[in-house]
MOPAC internal coordinates of N, CA, C and O (Angstrom, degrees):
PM7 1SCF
backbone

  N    0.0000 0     0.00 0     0.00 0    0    0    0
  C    1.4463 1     0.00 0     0.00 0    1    0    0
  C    1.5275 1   109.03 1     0.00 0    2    1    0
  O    1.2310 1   125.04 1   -50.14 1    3    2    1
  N    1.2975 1   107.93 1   129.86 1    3    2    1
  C    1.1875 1   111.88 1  -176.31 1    5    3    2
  C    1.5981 1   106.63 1   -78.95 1    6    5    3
  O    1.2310 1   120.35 1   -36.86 1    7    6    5
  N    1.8679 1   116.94 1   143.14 1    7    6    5
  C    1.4324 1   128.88 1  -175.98 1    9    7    6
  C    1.9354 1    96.86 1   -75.85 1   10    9    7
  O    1.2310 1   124.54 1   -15.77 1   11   10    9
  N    1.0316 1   108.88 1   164.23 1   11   10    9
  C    1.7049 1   116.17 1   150.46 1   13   11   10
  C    1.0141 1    96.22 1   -95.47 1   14   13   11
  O    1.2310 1   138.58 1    12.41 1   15   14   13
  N    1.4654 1    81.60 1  -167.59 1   15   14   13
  C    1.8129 1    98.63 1  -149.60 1   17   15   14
  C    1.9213 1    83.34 1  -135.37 1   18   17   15
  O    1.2310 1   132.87 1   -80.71 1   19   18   17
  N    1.9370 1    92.74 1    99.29 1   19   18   17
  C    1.4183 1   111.29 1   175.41 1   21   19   18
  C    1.1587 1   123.05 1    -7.46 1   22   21   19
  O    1.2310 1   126.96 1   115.31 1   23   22   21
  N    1.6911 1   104.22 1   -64.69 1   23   22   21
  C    1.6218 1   118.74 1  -162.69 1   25   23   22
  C    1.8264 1   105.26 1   -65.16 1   26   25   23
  O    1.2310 1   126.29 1   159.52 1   27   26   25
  N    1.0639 1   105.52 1   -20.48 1   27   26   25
  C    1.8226 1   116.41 1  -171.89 1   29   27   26
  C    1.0933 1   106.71 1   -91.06 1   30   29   27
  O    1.2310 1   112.21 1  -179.16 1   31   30   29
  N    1.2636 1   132.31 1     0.84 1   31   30   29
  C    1.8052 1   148.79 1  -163.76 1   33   31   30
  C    1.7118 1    83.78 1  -119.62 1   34   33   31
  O    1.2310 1   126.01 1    93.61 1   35   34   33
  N    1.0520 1   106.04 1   -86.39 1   35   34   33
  C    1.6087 1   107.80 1  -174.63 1   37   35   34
  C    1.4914 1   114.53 1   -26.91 1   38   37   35
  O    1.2310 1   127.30 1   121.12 1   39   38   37
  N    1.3206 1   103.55 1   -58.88 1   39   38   37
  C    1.5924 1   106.24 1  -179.06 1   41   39   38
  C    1.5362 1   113.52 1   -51.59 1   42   41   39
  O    1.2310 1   123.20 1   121.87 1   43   42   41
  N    1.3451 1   111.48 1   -58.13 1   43   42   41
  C    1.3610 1   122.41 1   176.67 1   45   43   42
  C    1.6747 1   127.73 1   -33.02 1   46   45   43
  O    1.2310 1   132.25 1   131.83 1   47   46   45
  N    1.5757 1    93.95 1   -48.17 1   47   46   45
  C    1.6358 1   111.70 1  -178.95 1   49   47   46
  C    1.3661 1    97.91 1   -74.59 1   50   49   47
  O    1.2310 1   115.42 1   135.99 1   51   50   49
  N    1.1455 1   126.29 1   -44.01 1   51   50   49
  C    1.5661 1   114.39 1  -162.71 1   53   51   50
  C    1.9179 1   106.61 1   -73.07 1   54   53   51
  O    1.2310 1   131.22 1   133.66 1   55   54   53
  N    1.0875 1    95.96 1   -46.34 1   55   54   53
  C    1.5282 1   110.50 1  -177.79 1   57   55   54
  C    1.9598 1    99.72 1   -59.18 1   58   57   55
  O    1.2310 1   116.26 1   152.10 1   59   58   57
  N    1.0197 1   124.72 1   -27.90 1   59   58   57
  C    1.6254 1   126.40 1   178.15 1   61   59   58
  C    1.8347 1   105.08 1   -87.53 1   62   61   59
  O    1.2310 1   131.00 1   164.22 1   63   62   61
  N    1.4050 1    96.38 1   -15.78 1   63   62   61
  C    1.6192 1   100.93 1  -162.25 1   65   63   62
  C    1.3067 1    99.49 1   -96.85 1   66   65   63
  O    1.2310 1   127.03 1   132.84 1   67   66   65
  N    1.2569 1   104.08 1   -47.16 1   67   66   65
  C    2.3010 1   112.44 1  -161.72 1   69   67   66
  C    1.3634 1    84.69 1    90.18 1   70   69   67
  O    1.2310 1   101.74 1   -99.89 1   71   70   69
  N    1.2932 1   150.92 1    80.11 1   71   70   69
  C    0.9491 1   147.18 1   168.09 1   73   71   70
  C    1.4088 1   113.85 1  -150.54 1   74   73   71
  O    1.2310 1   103.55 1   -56.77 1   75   74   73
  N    1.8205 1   147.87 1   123.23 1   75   74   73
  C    1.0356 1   167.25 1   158.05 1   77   75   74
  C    1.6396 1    85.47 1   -13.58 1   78   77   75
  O    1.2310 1   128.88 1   -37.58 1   79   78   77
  N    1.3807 1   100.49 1   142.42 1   79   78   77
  C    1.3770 1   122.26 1   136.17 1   81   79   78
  C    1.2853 1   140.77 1    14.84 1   82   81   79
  O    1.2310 1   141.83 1    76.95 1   83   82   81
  N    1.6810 1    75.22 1  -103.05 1   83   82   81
  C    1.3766 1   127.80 1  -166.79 1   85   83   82
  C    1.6355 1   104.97 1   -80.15 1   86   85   83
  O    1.2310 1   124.53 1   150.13 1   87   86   85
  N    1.1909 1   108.91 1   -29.87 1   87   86   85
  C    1.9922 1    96.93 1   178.96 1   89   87   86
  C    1.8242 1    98.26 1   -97.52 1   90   89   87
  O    1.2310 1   120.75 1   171.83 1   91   90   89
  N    1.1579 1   116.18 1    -8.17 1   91   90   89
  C    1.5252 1   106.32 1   177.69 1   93   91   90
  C    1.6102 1    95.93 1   -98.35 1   94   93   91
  O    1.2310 1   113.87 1   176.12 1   95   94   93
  N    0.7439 1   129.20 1    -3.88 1   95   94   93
  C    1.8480 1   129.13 1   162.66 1   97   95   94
  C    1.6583 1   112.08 1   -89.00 1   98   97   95
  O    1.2310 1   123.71 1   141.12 1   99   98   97
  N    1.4314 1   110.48 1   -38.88 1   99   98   97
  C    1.2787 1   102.20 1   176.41 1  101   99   98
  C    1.8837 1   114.54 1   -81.24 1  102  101   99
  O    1.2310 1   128.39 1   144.06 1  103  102  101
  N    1.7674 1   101.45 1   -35.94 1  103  102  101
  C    1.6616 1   101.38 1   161.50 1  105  103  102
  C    1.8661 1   114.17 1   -43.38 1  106  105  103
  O    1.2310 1   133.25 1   117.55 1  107  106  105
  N    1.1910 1    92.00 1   -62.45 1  107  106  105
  C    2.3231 1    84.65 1  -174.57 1  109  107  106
  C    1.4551 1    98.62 1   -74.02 1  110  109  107
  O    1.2310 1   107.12 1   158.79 1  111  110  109
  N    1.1639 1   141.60 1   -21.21 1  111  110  109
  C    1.7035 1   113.62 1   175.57 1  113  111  110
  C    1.5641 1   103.51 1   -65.69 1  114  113  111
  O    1.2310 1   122.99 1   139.02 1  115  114  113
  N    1.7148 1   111.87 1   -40.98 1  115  114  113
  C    1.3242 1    96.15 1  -160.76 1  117  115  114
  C    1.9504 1   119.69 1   -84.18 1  118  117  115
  O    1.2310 1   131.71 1   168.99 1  119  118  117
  N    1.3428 1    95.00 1   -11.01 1  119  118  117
  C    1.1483 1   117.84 1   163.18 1  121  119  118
  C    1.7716 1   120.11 1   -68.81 1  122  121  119
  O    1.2310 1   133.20 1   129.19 1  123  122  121
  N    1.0068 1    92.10 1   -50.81 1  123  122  121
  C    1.9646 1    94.33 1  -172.90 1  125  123  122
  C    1.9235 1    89.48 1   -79.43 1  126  125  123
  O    1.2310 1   118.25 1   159.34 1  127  126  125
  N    1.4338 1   120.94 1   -20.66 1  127  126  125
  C    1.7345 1    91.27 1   168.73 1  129  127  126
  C    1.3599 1    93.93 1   -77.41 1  130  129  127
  O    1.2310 1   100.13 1   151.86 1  131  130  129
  N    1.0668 1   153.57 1   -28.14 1  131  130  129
  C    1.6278 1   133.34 1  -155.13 1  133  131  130
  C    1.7122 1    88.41 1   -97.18 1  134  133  131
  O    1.2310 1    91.22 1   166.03 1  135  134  133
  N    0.9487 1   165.89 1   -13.97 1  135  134  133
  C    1.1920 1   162.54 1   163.16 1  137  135  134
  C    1.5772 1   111.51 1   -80.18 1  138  137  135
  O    1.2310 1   110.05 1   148.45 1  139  138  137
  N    1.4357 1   136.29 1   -31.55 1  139  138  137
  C    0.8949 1   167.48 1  -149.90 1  141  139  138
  C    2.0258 1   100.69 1   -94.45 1  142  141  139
  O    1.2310 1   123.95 1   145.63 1  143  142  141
  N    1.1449 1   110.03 1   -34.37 1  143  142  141
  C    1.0685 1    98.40 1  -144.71 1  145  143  142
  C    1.6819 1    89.50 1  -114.21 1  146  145  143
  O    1.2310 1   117.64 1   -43.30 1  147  146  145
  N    1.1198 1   122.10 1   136.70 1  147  146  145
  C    1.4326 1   132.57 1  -150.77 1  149  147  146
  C    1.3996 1   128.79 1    67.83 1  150  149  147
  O    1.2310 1   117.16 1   144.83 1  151  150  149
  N    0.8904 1   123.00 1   -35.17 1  151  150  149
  C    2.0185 1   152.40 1   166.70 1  153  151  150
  C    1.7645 1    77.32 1   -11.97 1  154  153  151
  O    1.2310 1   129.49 1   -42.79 1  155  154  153
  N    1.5981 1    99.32 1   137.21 1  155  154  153
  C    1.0233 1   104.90 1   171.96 1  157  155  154
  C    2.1012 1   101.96 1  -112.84 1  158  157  155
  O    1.2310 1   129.01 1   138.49 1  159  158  157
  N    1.5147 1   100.24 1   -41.51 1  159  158  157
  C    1.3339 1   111.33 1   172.66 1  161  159  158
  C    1.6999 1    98.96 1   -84.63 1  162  161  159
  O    1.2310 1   124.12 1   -39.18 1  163  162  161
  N    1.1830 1   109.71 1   140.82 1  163  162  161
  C    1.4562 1   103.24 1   163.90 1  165  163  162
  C    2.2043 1   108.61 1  -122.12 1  166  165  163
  O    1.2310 1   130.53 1  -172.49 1  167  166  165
  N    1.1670 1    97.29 1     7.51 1  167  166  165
  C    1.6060 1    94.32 1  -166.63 1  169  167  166
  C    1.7145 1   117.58 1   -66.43 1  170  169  167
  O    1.2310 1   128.43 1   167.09 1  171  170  169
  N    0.9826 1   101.37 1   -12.91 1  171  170  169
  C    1.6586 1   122.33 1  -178.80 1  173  171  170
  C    1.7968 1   130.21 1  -112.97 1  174  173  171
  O    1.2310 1   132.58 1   179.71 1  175  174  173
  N    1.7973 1    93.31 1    -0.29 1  175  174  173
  C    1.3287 1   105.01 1   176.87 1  177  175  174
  C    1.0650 1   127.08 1   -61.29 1  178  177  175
  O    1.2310 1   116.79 1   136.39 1  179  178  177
  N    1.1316 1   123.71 1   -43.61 1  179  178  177
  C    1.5342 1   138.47 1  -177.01 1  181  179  178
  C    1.9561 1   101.41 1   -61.69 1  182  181  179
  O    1.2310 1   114.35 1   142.34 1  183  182  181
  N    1.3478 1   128.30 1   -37.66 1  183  182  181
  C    1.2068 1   133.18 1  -162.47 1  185  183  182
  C    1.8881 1    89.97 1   -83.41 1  186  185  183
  O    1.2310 1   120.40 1   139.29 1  187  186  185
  N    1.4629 1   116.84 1   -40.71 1  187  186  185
  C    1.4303 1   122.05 1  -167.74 1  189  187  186
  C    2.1020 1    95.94 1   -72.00 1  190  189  187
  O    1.2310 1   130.28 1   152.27 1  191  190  189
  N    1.4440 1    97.78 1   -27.73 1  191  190  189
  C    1.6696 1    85.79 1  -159.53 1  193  191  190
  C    1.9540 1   102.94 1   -78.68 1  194  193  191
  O    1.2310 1   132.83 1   145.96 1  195  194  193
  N    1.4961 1    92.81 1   -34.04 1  195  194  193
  C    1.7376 1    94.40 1  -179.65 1  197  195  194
  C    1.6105 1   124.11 1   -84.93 1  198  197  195
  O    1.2310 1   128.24 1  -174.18 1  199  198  197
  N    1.4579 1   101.74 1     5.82 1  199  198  197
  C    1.3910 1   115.82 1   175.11 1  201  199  198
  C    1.3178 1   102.33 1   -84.29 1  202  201  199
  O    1.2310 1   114.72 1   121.90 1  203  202  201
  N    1.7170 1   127.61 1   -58.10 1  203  202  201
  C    1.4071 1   148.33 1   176.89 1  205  203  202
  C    1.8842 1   100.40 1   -48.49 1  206  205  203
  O    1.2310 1   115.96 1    97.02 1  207  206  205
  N    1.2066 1   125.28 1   -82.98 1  207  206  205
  C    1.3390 1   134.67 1   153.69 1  209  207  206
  C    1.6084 1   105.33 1     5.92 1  210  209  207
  O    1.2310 1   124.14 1    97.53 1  211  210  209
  N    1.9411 1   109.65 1   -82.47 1  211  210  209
  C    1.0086 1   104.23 1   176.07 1  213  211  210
  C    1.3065 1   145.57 1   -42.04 1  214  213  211
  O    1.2310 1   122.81 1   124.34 1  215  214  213
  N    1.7815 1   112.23 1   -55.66 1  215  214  213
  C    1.1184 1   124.21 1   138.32 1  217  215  214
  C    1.3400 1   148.88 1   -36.87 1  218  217  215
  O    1.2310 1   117.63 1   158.17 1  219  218  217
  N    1.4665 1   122.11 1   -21.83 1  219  218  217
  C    1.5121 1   130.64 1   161.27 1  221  219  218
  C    1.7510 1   100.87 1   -69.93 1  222  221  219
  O    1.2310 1   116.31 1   124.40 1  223  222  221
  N    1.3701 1   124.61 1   -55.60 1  223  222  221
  C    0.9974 1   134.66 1  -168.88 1  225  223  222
  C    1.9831 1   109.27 1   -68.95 1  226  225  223
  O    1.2310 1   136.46 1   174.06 1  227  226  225
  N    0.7017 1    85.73 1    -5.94 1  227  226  225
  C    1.6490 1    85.81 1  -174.13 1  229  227  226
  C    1.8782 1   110.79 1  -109.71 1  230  229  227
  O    1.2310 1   131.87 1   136.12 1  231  230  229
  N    1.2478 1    94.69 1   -43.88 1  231  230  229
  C    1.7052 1    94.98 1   157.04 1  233  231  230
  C    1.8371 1   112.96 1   -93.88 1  234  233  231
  O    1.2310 1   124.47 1  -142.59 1  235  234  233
  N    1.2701 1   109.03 1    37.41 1  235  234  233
  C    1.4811 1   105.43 1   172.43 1  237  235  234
  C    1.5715 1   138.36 1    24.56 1  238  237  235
  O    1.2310 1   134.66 1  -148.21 1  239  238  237
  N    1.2119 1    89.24 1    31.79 1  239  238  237
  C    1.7759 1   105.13 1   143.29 1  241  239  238
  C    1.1533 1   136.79 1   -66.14 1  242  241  239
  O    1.2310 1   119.30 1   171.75 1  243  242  241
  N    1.1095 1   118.95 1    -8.25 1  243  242  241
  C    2.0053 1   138.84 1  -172.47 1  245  243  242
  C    1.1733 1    99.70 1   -12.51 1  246  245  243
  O    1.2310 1   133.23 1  -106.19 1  247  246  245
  N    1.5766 1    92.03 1    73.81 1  247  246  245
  C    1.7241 1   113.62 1   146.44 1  249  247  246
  C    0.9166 1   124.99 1   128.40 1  250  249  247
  O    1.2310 1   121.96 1   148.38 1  251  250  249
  N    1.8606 1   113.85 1   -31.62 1  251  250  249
  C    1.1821 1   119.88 1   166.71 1  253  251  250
  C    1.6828 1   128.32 1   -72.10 1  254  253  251
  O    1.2310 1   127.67 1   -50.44 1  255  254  253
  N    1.4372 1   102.84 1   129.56 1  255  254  253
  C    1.3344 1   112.16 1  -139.34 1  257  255  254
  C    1.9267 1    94.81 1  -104.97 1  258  257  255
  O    1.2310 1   120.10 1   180.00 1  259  258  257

């Protein structure tokens, strides 16, 4: 399975969100390390981290994970 391409994820969420950049880049880094870390499969992470992302941002938690 092919990955996206981070920066095109970021853009995407923020532009669906109204949301900066820069805190929806720092939301999925800090998210995909906490998802990231034990993961035994990783092929579906990226789909689990911008789903979470989305969802923090949409019930306005911005960030809290």
């Amino acid at each position: 399975m092919a990955k996206p391409n981070v920066e095109e994820v970021v853009e995407e969420i923020a532009r669906q969100t109204h949301t900066p950049q820069e805190t929806v880049s720092r939301m999925y880094a800090d998210t995909w390390a906490q998802y990231n870390e034990g993961a035994v499969i990783r092929d579906y992470l990226h789909v689990l981290v911008a789903k979470r992302v989305r969802e923090n941002l949409r019930n306005g938690s911005g960030g809290k994970h």
